[in-house]
matplotlib code that plots the C-alpha trace (Angstrom):
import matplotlib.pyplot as plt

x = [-109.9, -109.1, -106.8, -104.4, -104.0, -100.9, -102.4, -104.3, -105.7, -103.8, -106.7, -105.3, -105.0, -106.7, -104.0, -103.1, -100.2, -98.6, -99.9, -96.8, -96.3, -95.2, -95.5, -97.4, -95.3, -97.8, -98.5, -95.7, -98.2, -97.1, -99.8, -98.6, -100.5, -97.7, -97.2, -100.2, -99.3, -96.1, -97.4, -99.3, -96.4, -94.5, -97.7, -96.7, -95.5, -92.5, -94.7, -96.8, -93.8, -92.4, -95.8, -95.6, -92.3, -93.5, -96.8, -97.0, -93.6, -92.0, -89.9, -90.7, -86.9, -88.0, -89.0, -87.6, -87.3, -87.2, -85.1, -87.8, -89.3, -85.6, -85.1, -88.2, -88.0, -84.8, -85.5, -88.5, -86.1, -83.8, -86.3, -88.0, -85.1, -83.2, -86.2, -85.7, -81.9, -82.5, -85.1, -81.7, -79.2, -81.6, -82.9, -79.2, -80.1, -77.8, -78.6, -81.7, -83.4, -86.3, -84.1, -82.3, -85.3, -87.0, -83.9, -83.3, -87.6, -86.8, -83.8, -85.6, -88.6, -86.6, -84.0, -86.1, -87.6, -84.6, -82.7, -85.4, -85.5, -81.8, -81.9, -84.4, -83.0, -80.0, -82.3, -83.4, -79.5, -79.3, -77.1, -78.2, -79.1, -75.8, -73.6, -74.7, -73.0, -69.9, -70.3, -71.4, -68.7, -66.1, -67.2, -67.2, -63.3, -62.9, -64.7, -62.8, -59.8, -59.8, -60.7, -58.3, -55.8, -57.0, -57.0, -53.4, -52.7, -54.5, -51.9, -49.3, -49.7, -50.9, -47.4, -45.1, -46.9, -46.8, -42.7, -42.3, -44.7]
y = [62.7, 59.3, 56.9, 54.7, 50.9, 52.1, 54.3, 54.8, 57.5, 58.7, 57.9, 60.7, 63.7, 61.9, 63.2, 60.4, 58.5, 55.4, 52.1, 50.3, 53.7, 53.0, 57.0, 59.6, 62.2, 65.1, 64.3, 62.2, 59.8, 55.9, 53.8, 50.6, 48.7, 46.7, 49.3, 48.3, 44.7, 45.6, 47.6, 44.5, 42.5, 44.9, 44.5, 40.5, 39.7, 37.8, 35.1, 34.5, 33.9, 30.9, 29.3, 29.9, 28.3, 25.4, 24.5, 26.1, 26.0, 23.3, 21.5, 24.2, 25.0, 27.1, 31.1, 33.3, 34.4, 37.7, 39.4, 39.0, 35.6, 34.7, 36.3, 35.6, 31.7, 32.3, 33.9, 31.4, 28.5, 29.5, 30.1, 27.1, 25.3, 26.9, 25.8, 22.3, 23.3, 25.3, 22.6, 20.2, 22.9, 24.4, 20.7, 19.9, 16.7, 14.1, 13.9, 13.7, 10.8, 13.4, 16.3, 14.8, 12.7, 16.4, 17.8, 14.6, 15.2, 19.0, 18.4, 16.0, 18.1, 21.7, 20.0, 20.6, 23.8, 25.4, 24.3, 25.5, 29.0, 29.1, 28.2, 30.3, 33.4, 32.7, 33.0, 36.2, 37.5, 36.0, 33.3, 29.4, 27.1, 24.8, 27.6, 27.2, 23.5, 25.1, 27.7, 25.4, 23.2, 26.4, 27.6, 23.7, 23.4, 27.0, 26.0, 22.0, 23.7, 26.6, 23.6, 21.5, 24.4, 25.3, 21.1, 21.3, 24.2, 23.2, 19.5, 21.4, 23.4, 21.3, 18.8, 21.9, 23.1, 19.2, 19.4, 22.6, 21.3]
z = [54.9, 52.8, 54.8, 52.4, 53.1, 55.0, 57.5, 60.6, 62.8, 65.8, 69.1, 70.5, 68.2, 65.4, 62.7, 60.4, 60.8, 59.6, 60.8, 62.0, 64.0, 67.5, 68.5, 67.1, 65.4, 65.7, 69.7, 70.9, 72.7, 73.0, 70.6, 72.0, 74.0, 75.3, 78.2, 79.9, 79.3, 80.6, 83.8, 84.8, 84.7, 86.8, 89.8, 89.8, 93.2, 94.0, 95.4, 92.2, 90.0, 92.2, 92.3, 88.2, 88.4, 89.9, 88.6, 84.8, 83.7, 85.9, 83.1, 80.6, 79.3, 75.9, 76.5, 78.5, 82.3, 83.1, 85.9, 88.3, 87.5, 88.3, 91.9, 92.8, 92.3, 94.0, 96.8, 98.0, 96.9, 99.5, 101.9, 101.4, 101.3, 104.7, 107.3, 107.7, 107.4, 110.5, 111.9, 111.9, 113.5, 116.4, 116.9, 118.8, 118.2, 116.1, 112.3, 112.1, 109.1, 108.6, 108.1, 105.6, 104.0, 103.9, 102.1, 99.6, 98.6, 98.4, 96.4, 94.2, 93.5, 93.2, 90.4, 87.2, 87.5, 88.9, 86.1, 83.9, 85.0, 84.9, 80.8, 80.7, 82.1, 79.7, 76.8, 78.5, 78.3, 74.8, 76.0, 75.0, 77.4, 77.2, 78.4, 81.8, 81.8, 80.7, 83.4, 86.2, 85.8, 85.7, 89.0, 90.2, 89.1, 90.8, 94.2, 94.1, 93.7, 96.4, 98.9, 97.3, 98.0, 101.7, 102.7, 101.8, 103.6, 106.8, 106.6, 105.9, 108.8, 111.2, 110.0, 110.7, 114.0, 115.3, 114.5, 116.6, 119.7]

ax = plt.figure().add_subplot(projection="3d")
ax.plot(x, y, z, "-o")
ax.set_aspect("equal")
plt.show()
């Protein structure tokens, strides 16, 4: 059998087929070898990408982040980030300056790749990185206002209730 420039042999069924062919017509077998890359990627804990987060791609805002990557910087952000938090609330002492020197370093060193994952998980959800300013300072103006609205509410309230008492 000649093969044209065009063409390749199927490694399954061995039936010639074109060479930018993703699936074999005659067997219907996958000949991408992405899957395995893929499955791989699937087996990375939750764990390994945070550590990835923080040490390979710490300021790295080009790429993308997918779904996982995402929830699992997340989730070890917050985790991280809520044991001196409730270090200073079982402590029942007053503020304490190590709490809060341990939160201002965490804060510090957290900043940049946090951001970066979050630019690049838009550019996973084809959605540029400078649309998260727009939508961080949406959800600011929403959260302002709703306390803006409930310290209101909680003077006007406690001016009524000091009429009536």
């Amino acid at each position: 059998m000649v093969l044209e420039n065009d063409e390749k042999e199927c490694t399954y069924c061995a039936e010639v087929i074109k060479m930018k062919a993703v699936f074999c017509k005659h067997c219907g077998k996958d000949l991408n070898t992405s899957t395995s890359r893929r499955s791989l990627q699937d087996q990375t804990s939750l764990l390994s990408y945070f550590v990835n987060c923080m040490t390979y791609k710490y300021a790295d805002f080009t790429g993308r982040a997918r779904r996982r990557e995402y929830w699992g910087y997340t989730l070890f952000g917050f985790i991280i980030f809520f044991v001196p938090v409730l270090i200073d609330v079982y402590s029942h002492s007053p503020k304490s300056v190590l709490n809060n020197l341990i939160l201002i370093i965490f804060n510090i060193v957290f900043f940049l790749p946090s951001l970066s994952v979050i630019v690049r998980r838009l550019h996973d959800i084809n959605m540029s990185g400078i649309s998260f300013v727009a939508i961080a300072l949406y959800i600011t103006m929403a959260v302002s206002t709703i306390i803006e609205v409930i310290g209101l509410s909680s003077t006007i309230t406690r001016s009524r209730l000091k009429r009536w008492i």
